[in-house]
DSSP file (Angstrom, degrees, kcal/mol; ACC not computed):
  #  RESIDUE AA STRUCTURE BP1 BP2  ACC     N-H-->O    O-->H-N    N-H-->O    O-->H-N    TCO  KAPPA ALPHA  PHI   PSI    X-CA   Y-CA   Z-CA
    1    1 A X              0   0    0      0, 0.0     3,-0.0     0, 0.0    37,-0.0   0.000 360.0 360.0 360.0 139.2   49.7   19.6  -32.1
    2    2 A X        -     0   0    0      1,-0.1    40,-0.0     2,-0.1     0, 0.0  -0.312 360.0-147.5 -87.2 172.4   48.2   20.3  -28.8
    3    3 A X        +     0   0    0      2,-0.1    -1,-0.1    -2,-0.0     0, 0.0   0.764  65.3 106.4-122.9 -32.9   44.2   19.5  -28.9
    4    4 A X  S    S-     0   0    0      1,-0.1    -2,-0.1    -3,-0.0     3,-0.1   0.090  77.7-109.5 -22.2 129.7   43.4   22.2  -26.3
    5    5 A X        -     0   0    0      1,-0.1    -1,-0.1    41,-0.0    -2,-0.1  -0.556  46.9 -83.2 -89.0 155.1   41.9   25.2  -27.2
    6    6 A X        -     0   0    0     36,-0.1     2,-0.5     1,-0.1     3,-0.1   0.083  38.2-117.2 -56.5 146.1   44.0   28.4  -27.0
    7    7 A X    >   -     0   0    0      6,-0.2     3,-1.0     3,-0.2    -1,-0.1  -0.896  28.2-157.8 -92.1 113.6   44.3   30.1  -23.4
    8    8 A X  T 3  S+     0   0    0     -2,-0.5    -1,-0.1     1,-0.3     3,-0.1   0.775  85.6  50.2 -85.0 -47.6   42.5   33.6  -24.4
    9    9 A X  T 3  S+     0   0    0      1,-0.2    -1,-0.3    -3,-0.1     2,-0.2   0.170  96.1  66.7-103.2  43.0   44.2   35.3  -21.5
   10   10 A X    <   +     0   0    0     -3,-1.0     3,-0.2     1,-0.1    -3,-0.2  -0.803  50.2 163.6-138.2  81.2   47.6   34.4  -21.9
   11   11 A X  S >> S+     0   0    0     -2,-0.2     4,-1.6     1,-0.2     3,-1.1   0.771  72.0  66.4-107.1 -27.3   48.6   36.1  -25.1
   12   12 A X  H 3> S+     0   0    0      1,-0.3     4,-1.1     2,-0.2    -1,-0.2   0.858 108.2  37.9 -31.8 -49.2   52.4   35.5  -24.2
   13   13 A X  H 34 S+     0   0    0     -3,-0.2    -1,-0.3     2,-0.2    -2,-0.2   0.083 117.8  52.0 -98.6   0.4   52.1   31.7  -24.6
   14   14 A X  H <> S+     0   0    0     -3,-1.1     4,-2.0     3,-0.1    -2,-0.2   0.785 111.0  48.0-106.3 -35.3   49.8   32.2  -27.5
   15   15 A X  H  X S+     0   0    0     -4,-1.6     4,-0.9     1,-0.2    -2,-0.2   0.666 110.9  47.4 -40.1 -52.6   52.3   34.4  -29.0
   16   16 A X  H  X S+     0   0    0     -4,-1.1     4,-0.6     2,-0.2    -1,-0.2   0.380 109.5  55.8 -92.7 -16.8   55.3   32.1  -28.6
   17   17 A X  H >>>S+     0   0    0     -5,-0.2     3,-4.2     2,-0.2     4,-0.7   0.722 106.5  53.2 -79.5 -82.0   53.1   28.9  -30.1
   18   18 A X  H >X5S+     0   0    0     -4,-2.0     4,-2.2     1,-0.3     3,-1.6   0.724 105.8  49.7 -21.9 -62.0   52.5   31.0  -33.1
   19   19 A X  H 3X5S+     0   0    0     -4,-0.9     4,-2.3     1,-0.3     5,-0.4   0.968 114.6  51.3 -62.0 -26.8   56.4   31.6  -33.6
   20   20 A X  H <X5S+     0   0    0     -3,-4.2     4,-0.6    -4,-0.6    -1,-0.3   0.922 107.6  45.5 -56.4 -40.2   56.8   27.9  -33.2
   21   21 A X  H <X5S+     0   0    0     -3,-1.6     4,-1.0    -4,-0.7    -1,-0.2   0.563 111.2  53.8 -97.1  14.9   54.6   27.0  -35.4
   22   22 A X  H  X<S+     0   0    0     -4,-2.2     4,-1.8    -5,-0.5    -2,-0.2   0.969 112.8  44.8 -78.3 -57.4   56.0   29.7  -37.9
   23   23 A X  H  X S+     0   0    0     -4,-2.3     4,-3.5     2,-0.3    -2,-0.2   0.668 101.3  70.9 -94.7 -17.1   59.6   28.2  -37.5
   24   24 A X  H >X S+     0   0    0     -4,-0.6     3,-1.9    -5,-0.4     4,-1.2   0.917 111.7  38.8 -74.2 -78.8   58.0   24.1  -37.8
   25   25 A X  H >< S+     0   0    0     -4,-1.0     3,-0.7     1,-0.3    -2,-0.3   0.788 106.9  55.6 -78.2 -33.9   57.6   25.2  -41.3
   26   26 A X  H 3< S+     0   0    0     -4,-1.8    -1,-0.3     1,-0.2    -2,-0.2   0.894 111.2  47.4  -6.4 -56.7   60.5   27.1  -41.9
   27   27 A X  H << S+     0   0    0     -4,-3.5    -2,-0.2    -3,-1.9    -1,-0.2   0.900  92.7 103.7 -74.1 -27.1   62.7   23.8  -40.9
   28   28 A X    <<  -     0   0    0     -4,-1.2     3,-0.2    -3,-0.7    -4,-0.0  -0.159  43.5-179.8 -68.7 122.8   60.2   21.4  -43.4
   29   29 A X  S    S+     0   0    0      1,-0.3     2,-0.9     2,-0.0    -1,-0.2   0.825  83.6  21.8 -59.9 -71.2   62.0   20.5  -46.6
   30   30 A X  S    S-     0   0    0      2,-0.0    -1,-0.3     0, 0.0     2,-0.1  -0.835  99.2-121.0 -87.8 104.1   59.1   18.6  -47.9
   31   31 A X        -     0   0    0     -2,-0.9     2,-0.6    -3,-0.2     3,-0.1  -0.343   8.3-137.7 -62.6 150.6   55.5   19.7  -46.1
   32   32 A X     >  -     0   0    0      1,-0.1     4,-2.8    -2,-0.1    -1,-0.1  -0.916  21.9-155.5-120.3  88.7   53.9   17.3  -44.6
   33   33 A X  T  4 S+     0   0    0     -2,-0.6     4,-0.4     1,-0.2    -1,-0.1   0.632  87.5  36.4 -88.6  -9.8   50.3   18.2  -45.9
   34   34 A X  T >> S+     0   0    0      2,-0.1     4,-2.0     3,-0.1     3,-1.5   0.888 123.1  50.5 -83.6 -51.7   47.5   16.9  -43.3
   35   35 A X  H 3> S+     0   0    0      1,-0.3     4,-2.1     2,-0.2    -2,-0.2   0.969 110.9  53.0 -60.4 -48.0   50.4   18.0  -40.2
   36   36 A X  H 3< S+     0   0    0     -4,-2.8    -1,-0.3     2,-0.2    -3,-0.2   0.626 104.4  47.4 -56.1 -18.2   50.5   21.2  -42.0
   37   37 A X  H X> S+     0   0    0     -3,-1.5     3,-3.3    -4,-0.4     4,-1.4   0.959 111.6  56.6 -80.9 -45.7   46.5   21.9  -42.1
   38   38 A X  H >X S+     0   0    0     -4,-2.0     4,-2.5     1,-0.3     3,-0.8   0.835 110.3  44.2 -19.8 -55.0   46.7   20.9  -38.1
   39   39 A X  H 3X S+     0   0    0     -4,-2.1     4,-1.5     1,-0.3    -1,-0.3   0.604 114.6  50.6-101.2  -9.6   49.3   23.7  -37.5
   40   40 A X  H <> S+     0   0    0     -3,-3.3     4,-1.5     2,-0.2    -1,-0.3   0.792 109.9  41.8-126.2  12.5   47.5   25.9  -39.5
   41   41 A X  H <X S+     0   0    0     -4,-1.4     4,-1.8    -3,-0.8     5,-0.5   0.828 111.9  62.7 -55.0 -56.3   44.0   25.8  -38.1
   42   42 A X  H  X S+     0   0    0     -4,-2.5     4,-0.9    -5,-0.3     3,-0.5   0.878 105.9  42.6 -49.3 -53.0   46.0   25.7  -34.9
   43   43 A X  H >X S+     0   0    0     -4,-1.5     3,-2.6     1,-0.2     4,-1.5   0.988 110.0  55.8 -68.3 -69.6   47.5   29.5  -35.8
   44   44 A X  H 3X S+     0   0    0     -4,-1.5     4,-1.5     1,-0.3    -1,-0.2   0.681 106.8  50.9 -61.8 -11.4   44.2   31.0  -37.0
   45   45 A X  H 3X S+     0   0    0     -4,-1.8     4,-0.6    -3,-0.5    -1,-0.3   0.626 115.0  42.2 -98.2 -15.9   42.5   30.0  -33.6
   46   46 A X  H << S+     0   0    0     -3,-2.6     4,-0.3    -4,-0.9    -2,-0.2   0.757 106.9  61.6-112.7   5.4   45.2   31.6  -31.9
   47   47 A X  H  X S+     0   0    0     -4,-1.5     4,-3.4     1,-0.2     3,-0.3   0.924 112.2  44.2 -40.2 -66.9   45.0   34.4  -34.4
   48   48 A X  H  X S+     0   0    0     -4,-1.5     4,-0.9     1,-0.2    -1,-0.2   0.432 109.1  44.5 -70.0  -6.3   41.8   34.8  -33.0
   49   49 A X  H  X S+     0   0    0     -4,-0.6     4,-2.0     2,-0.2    -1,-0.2   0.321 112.7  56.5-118.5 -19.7   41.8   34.5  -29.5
   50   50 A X  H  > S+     0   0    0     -4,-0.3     4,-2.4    -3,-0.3    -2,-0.2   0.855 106.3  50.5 -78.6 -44.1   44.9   36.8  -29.4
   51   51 A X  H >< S+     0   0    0     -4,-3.4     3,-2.0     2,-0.2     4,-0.3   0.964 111.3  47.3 -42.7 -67.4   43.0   39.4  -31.3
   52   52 A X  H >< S+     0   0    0     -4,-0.9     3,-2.1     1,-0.2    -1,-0.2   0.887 111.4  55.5 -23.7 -65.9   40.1   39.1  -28.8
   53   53 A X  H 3X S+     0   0    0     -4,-2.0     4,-0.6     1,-0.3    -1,-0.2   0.510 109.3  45.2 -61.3 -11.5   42.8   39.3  -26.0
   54   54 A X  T << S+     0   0    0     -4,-2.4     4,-0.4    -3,-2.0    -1,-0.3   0.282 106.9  52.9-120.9  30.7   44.1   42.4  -27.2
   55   55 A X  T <4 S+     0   0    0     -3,-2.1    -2,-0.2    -4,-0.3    -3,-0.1  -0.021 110.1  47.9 -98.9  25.0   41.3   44.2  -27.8
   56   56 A X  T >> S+     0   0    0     -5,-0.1     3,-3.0    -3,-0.1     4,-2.5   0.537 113.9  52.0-129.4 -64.4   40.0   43.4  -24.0
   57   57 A X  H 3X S+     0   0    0     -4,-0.6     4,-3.7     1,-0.3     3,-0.2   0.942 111.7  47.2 -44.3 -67.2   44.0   44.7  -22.9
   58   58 A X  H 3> S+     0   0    0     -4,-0.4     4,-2.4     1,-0.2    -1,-0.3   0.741 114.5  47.3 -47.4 -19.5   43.3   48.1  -25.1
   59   59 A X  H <> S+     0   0    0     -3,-3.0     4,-1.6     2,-0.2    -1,-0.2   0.930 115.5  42.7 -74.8 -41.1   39.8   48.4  -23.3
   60   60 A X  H  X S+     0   0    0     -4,-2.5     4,-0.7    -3,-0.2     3,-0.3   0.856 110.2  56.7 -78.3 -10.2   41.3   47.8  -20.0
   61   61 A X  H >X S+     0   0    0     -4,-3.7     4,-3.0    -5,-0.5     3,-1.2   0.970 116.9  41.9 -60.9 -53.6   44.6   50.4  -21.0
   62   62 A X  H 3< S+     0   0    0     -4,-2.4    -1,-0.2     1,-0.2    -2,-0.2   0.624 101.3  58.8-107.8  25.4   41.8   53.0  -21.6
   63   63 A X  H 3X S+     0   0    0     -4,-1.6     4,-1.0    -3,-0.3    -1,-0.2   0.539 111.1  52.8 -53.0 -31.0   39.4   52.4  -18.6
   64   64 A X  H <X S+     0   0    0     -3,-1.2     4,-1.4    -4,-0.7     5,-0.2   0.973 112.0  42.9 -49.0 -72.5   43.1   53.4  -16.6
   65   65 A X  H  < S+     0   0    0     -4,-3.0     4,-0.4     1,-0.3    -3,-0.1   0.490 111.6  53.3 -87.8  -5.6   43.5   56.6  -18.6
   66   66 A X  H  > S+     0   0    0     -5,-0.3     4,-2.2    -4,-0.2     5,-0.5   0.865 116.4  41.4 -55.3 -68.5   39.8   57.4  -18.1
   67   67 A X  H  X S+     0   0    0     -4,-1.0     4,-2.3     1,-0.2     5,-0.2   0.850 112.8  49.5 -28.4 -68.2   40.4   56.9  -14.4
   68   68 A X  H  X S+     0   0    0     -4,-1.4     4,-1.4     1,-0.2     5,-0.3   0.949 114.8  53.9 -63.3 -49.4   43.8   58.7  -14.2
   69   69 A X  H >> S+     0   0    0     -4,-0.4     3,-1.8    -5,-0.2     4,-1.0   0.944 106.3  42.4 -38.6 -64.6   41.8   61.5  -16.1
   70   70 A X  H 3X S+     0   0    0     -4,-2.2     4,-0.7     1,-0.3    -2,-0.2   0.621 117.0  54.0 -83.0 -12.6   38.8   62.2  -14.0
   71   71 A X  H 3X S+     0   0    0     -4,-2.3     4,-1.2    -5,-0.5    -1,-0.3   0.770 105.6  52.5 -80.3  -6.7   41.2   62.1  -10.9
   72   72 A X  H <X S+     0   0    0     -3,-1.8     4,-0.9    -4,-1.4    -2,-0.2   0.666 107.9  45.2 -81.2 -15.9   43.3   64.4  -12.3
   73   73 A X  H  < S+     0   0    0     -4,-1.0    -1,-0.2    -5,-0.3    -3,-0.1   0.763 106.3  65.6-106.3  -4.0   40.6   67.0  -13.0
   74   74 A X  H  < S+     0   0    0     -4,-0.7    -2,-0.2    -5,-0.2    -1,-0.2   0.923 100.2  58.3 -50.6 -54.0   39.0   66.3   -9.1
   75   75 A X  H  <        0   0    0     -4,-1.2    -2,-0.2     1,-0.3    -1,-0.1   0.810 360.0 360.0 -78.1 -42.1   42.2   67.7   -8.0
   76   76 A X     <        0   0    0     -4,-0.9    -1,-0.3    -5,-0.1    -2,-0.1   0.411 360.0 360.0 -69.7 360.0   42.0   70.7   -9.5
C-alpha cells in the first residue's frame, strides 16, 4: 500500500487504484486481515477524494454551458 495521500486531481489514477485494489481481493483465497484494513482505508480515501474531484469536474462542465449560453444569447 502506497503511504501517499490520494492525488485529488487525477481521478483516472485514483480510479485505476481502486480497481486494483478491488481485484487484490478478488485473487485472496485466505484474507489477510491487517493488509485488508490498509487496502480498505486506502479505497475510502480515494472514495473520497474522487467524489470531491467530480463534483469540482461537474462545476467546471456547468460554468462552460453557462458561458456557451450567455454567448449564445449576445449573438442574437
Amino acid at each position: 500500500m502506497t503511504k501517499e495521500k490520494p492525488d485529488i486531481k487525477n481521478l483516472s489514477d485514483n480510479l485505476k487504484r481502486l480497481s486494483e485494489i478491488t481485484k487484490w481481493f478478488e485473487n485472496q483465497e485466505e484474507i489477510d486481515i491487517e493488509e485488508g484494513l490498509k487496502k480498505v482505508k486506502e479505497a475510502a480515501a480515494l472514495i473520497k477524494v474522487s467524489r470531491e474531484r467530480l463534483k469540482g469536474i461537474e462545476n467546471e462542465f456547468e460554468e462552460i454551458k453557462k458561458e456557451v449560453s450567455f454567448g449564445e444569447e449576445s449573438d442574437k
